[in-house]
C-alpha positions as CSV (number, residue, x, y, z in Angstrom):
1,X,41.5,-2.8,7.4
2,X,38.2,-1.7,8.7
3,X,36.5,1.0,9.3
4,X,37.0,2.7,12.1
5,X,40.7,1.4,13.1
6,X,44.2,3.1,13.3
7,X,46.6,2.3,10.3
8,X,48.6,0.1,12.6
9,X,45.9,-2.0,13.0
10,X,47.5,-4.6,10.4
11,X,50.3,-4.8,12.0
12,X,49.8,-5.7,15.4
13,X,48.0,-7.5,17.4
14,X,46.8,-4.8,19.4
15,X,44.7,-1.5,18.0
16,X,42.6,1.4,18.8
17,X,39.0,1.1,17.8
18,X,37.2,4.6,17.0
19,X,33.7,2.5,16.3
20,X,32.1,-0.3,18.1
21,X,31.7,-3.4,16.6
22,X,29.1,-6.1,17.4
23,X,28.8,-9.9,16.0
24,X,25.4,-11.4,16.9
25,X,26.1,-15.0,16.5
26,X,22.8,-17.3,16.1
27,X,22.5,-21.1,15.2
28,X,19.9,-21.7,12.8
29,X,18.2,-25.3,12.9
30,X,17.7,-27.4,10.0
31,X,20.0,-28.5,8.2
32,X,21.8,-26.0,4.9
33,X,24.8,-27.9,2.8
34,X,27.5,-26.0,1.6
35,X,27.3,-25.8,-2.2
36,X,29.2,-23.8,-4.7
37,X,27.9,-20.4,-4.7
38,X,30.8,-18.1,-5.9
39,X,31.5,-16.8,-2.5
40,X,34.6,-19.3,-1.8
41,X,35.5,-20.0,1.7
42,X,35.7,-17.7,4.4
43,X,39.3,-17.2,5.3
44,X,38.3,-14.8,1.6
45,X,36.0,-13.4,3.5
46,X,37.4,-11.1,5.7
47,X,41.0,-10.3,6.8
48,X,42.9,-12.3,9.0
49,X,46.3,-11.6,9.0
50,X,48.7,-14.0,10.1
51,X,46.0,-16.3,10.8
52,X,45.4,-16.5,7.5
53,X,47.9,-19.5,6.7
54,X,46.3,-21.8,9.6
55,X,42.9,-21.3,8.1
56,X,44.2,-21.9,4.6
57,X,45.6,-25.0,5.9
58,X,42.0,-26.4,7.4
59,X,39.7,-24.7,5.6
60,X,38.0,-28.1,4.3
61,X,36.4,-28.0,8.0
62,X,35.7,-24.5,8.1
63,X,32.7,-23.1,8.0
64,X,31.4,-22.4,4.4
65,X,29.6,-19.1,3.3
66,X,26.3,-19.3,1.6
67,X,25.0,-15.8,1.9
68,X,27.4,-12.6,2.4
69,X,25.6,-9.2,2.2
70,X,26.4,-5.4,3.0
71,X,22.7,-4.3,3.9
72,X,22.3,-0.6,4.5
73,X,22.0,0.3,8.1
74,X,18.3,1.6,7.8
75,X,17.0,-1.4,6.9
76,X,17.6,-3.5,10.0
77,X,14.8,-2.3,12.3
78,X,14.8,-3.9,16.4
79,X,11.5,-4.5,17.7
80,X,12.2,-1.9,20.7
81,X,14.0,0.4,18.5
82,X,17.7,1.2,18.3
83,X,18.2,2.3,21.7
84,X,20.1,5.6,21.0
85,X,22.4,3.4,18.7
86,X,22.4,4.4,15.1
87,X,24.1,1.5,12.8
88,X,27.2,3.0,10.6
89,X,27.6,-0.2,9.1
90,X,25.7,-3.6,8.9
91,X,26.9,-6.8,7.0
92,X,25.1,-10.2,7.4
93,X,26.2,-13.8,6.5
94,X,25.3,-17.4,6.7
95,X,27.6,-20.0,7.4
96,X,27.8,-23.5,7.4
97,X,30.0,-26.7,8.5
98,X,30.9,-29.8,6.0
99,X,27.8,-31.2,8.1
100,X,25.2,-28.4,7.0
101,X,24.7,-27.3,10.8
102,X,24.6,-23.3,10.0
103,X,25.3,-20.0,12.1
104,X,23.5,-16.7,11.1
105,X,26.4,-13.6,12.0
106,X,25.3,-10.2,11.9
107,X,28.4,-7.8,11.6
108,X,28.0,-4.1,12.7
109,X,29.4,-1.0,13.7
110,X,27.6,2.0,15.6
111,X,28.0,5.3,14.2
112,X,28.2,7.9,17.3
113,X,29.7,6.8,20.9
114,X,28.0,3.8,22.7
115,X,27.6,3.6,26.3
116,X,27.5,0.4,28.8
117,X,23.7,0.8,29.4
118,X,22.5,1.9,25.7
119,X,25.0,-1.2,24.6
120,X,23.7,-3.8,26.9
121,X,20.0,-2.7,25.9
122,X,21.0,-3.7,22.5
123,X,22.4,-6.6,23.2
124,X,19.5,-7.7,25.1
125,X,16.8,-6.8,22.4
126,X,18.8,-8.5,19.5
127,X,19.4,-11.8,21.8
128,X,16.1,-12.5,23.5
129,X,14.0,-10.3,20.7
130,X,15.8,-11.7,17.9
131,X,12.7,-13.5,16.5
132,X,10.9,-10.1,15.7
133,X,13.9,-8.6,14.1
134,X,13.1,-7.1,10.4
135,X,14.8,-6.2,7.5
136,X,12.7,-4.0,5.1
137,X,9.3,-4.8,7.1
138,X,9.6,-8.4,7.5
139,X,11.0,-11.2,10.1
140,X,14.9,-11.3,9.3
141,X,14.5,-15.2,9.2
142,X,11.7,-14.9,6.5
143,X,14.2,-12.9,4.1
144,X,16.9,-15.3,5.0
145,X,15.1,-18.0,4.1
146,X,13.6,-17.0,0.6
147,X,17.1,-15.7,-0.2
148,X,18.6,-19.3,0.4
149,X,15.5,-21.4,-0.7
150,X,15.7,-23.0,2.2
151,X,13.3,-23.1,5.7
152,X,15.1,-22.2,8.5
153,X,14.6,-20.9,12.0
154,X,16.6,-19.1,14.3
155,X,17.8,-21.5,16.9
156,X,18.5,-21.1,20.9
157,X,22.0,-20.6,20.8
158,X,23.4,-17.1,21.3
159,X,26.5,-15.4,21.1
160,X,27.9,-11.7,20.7
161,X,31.1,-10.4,20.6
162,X,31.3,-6.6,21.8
163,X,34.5,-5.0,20.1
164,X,34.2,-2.0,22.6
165,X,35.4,1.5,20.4
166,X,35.7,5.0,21.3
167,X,35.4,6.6,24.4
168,X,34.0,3.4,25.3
169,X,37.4,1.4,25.0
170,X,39.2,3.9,26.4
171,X,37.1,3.7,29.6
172,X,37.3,0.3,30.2
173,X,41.0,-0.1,29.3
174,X,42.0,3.1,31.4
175,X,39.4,2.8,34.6
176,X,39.7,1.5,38.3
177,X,38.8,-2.1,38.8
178,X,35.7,-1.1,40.3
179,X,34.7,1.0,37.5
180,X,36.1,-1.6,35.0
181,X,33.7,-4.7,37.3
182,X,30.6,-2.3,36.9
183,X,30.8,-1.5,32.8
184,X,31.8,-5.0,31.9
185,X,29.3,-6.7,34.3
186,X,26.6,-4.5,33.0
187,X,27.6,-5.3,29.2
188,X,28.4,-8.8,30.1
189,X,25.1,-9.8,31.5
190,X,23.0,-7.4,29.3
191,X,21.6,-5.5,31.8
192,X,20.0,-7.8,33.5
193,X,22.3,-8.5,36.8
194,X,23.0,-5.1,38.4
195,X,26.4,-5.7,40.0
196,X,27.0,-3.4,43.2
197,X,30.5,-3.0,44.1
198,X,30.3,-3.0,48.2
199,X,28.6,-6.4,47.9
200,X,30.9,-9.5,48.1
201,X,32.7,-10.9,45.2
202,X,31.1,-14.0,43.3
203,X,33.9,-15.6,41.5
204,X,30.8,-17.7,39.7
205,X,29.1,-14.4,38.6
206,X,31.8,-12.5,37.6
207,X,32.8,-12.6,34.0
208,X,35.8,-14.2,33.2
209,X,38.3,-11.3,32.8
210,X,41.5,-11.7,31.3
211,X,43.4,-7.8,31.1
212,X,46.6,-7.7,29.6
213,X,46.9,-3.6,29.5
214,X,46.6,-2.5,25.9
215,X,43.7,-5.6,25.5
216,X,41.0,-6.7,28.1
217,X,39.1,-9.6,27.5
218,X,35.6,-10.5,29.7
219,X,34.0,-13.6,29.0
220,X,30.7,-14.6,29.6
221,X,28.1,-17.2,28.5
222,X,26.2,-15.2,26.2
223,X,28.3,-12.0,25.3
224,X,32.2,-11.6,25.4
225,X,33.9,-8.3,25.5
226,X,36.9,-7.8,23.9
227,X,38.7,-4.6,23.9
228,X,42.0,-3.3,22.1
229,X,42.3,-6.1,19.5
230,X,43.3,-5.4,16.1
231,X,40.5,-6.3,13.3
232,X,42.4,-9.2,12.2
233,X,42.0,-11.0,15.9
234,X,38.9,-9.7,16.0
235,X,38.2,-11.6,12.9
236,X,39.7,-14.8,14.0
237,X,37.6,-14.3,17.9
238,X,34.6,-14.3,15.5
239,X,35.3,-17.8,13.5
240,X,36.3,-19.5,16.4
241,X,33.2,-18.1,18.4
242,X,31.4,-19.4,15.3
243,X,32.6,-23.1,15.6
244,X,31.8,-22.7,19.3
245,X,28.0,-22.1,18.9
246,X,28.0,-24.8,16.0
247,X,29.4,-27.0,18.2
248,X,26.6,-26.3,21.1
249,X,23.7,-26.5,18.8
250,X,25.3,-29.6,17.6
251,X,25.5,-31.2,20.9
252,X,21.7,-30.2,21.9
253,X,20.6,-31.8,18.4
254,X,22.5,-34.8,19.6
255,X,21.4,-35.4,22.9
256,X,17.5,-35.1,21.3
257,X,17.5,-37.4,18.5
258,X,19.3,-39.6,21.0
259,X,15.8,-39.3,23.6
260,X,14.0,-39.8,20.1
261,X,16.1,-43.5,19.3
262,X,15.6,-44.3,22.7
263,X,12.3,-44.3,22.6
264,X,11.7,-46.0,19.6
265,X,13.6,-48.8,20.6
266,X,11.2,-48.9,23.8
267,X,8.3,-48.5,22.0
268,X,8.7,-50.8,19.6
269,X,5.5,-53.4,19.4
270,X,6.6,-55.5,16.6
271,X,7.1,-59.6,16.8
272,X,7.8,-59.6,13.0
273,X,11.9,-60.4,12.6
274,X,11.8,-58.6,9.5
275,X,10.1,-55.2,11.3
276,X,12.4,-55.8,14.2
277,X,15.2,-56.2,12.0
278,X,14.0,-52.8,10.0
279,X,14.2,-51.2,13.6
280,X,17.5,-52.0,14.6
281,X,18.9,-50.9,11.0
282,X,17.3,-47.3,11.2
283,X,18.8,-46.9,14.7
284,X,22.4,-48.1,13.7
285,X,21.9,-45.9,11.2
286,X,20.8,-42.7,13.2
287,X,23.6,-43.9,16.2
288,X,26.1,-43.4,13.2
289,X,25.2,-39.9,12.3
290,X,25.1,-39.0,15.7
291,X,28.8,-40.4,15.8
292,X,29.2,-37.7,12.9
293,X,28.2,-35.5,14.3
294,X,30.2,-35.2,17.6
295,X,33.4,-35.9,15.6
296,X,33.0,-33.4,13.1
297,X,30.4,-31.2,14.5
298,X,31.6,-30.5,17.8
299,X,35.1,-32.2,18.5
300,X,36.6,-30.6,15.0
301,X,36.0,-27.0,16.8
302,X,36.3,-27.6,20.3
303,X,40.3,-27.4,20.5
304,X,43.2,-25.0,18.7
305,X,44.2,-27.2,16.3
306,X,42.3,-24.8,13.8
307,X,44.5,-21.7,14.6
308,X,47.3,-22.6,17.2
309,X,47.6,-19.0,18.5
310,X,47.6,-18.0,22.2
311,X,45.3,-15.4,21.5
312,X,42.8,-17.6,20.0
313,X,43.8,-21.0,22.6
314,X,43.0,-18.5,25.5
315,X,39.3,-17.0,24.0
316,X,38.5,-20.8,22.6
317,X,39.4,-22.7,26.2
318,X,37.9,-19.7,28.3
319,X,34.4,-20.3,25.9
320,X,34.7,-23.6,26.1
321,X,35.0,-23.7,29.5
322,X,32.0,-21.2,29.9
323,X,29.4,-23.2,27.5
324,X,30.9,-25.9,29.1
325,X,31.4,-27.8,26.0
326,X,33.9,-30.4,27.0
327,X,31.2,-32.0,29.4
328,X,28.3,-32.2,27.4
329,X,30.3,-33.9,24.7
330,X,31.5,-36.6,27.1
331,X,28.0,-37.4,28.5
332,X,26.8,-36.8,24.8
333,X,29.4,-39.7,23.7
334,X,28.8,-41.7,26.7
335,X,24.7,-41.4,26.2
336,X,25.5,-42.6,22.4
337,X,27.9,-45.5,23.0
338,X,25.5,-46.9,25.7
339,X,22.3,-46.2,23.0
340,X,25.0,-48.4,20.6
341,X,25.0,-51.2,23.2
342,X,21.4,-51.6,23.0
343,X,21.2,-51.5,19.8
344,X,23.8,-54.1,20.0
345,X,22.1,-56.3,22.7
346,X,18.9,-56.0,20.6
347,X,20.2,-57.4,17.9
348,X,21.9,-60.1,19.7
349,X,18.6,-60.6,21.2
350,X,17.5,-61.2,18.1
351,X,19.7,-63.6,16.5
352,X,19.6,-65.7,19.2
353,X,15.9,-66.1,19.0
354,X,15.7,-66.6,15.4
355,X,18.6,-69.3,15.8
356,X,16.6,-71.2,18.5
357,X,13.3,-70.9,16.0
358,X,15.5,-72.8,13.6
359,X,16.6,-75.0,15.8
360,X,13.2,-75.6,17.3
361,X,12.4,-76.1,13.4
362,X,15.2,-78.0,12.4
363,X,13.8,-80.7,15.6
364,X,10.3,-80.5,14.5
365,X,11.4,-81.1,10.8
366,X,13.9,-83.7,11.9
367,X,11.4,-85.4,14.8
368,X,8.6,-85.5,11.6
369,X,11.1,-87.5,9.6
370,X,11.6,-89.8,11.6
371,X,8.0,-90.3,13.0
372,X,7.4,-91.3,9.0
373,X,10.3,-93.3,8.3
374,X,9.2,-95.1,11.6
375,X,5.6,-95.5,10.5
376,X,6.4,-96.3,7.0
377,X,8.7,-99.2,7.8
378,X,6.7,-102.0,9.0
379,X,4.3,-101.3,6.5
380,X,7.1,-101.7,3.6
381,X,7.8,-105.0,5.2
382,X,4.5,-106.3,5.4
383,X,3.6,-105.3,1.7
384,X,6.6,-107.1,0.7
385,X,5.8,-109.9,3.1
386,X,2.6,-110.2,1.3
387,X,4.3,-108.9,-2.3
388,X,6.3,-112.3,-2.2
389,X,4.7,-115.9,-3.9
390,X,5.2,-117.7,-0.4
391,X,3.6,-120.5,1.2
392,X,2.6,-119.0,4.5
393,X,0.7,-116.2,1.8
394,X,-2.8,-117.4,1.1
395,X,-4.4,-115.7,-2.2
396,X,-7.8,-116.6,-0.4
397,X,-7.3,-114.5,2.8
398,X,-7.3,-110.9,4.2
399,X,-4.0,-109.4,4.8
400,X,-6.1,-107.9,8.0
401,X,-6.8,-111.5,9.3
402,X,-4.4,-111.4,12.2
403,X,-5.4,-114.9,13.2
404,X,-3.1,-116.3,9.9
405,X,-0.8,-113.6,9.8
406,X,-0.4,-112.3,13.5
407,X,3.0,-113.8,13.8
408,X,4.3,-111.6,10.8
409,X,2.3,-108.4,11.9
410,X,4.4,-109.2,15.4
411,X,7.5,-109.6,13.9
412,X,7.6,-106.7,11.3
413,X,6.6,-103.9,14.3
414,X,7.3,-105.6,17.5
415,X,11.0,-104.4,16.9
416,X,10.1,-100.4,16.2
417,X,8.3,-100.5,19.8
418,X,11.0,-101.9,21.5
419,X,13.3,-99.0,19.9
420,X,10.9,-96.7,20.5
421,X,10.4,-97.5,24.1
422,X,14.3,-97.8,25.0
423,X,14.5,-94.2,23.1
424,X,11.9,-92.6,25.3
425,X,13.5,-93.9,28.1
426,X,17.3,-92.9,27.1
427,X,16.0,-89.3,27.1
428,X,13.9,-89.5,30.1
429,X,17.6,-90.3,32.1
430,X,19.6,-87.4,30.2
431,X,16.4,-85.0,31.0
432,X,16.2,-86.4,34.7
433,X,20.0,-86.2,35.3
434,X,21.2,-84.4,38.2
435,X,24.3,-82.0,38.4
436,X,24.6,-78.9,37.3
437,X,25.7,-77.4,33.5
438,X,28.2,-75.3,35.3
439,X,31.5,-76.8,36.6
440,X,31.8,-75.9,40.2
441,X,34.5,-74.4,41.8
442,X,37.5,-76.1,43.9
443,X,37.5,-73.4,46.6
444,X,34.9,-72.4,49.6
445,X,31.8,-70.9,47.8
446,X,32.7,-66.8,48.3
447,X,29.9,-65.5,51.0
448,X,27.6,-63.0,49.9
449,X,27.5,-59.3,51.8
450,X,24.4,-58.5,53.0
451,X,22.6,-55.5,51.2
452,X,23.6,-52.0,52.4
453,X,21.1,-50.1,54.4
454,X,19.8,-47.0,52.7
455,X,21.9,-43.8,53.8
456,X,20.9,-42.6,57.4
457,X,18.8,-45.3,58.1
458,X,20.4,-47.1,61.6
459,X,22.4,-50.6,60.9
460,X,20.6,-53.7,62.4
């Protein structure tokens, strides 16, 4: 149980929070494997109740942690200060998929009662700020990094949950609709979209608000509010907001190392079959990872298979539907399979050239062979013409003097130029012949529309 909670809050669903909670939820580029680092898997982590057994069940796709440490509260410091809010609590962990795409979460509780305004100053300074956060005097990424070995960066995708607690969850769980609209709106949006009641409703604007009595829920791109959940659902909100930003950074990696094949394929000034074949196998092999990744970077988290609960199906489809996930991984699919059939055509391309260069070498090869074995006939005839002890051979005279052996000059290559001549002519006709290499059809020849006219331009 954490801090802060009623006893019963292992035992529903539903609980009173004395503290508010925060999860800042960043993706971190570059990629971190998991590797075995003591800390086991998540689901070990923290408590999840009777969510426990799904995760136990998939937690070869889970996220894996590779850093998990309580930090005293006085060592996180905001670049604008605290805003009123003193930390009680402050744990912060590194996660990361099978595929090494990882998801910095920073864990706290406040100390003393939060309001909407002090709350959604915080929220802004620790989302659009987050680069100049510190622990103990230095960039929170810089620790991070020497703690894992690895370079990493904090990346653009956002998320914090808001675990309201206090007097705070008691007014937004208790207070007129009105009320309720301006607190959550405020919180929702971070401050930064004043929401006045006696102006009309935006349906587009307006988080998504799901309030079921003892919980309220409020849904937005960048923060979600969740109030009267038991730490247990609040634990499970927080893994499957974590596969949710995974996913998103995945899909934004995607889409630009799928700008950076396409351009290498276009830009690609080679002649060489070997370069060009080079070319095409470091493209099929980038189309494949990208394949990778959308299957097990983004479609693995994107649905409840991972913890079929209505609580979690509700939070995961209502994100989803926020980041708008599902769409950018069908034009992210579509933009790969397409990048797969150029790849495809290119290679096509270039098989059938390299087959016509054989076959244009095969003919030269073939048409030299047979120029010699033409030339070096009548010559074989006439050395054994002259090889032979005959009478019409005179050991006194040139084989060159045509005037006594004309006749046998004539008949040794006066056969080759006839073949040769009827040859030329044979392929002259099949070049020459008419009719075309496609059979045509039976029926009337199908007309063909004339082009449409642009839109708005008048028909002639």
């Amino acid at each position: 149980m954490l801090p802060g909670t009623s006893p019963n809050a292992t035992v529903l669903d539903s609980a009173t929070r004395d503290r508010t909670r925060v999860l800042l939820l960043v993706s971190l580029s570059g990629r971190l494997r998991p590797r075995d680092n003591g800390l086991g898997a998540l689901v070990d982590r923290y408590d999840y109740g009777r969510f426990a057994s799904h995760l136990m069940t998939s937690q070869d796709v889970l996220p894996v942690p590779v850093l998990d440490e309580q930090v005293a509260p006085r060592r996180l410091r905001l670049p604008q200060g605290d805003h009123g809010l003193g930390l009680a609590s402050l744990r912060i962990l590194v996660v990361t998929t099978p595929r090494g795409d990882a998801t910095l979460v920073v864990d706290c509780s406040f100390a003393g009662e939060t309001t909407a305004g002090d709350l959604a100053a915080w929220l802004a300074t620790t989302c659009f700020d987050r680069e100049r956060i510190e622990l103990d005097d230095r960039p929170l990424v810089q620790t991070l990094t020497e703690q894992l070995g690895r370079p990493l960066a904090l990346g653009q995708n956002v998320h914090q949950l808001v675990f309201p607690g206090g007097r705070l969850q008691r007014e937004l769980l208790s207070a007129d609709e009105a009320r309720k609209a301006i607190l959550l709106n405020e919180i929702v949006y971070r401050g930064r979209m004043p929401w006045n009641p006696a102006t009309p409703y935006d349906a587009s604007l307006a988080p998504r608000l799901r309030n079921h009595g003892l919980t309220l829920s409020a849904l937005g791109r960048g923060v979600s509010v969740q109030a009267g959940w038991a730490p247990h659902v609040e634990n499970g909100l927080m893994l499957v907001a974590v596969g949710m930003v995974s996913a998103l950074a995945v899909l934004q990696r995607t889409r630009l190392a799928a700008f950076a094949m396409m351009k290498a394929n276009e830009q690609a000034l080679t002649d060489s079959p070997t370069e060009i074949r080079s070319l095409i196998s470091r493209l099929s092999a980038g189309v494949n990872e990208l394949q990778l990744d959308l299957a097990f970077g983004v479609e693995a988290y994107v649905d409840s298979l991972l913890i079929p609960e209505m609580v979690m199906e509700a939070f995961q489809s209502s994100q989803r539907d926020a980041l708008g996930i599902r769409d950018s991984l069908e034009n992210s699919a579509r933009m790969v399979e397409r990048l797969t059939s150029v790849i495809s055509a290119r290679s096509a391309a270039l098989d059938a050239e390299l087959a016509e260069r054989d076959e244009r070498r095969d003919r030269t090869v073939s048409g030299l062979v047979a120029a010699a074995t033409l030339i070096a006939l009548p010559p074989t005839l006439l050395l054994a013409f002259f090889g032979v002890n005959g009478t019409n051979v005179d050991d006194h005279r040139s084989i060159l003097d045509l005037r006594a052996y004309g006749t046998a000059y004539a008949l040794a290559w006066l056969p080759f130029v006839v073949l040769v001549v009827i040859g030329y002519v044979l392929l002259r006709r099949i070049s020459t012949r008419s009719g075309s290499l496609l059979p045509t059809s039976d029926g009337d020849a199908v007309p063909v529309p004339p082009p449409r006219p642009p839109s708005g331009s008048p028909r002639p």
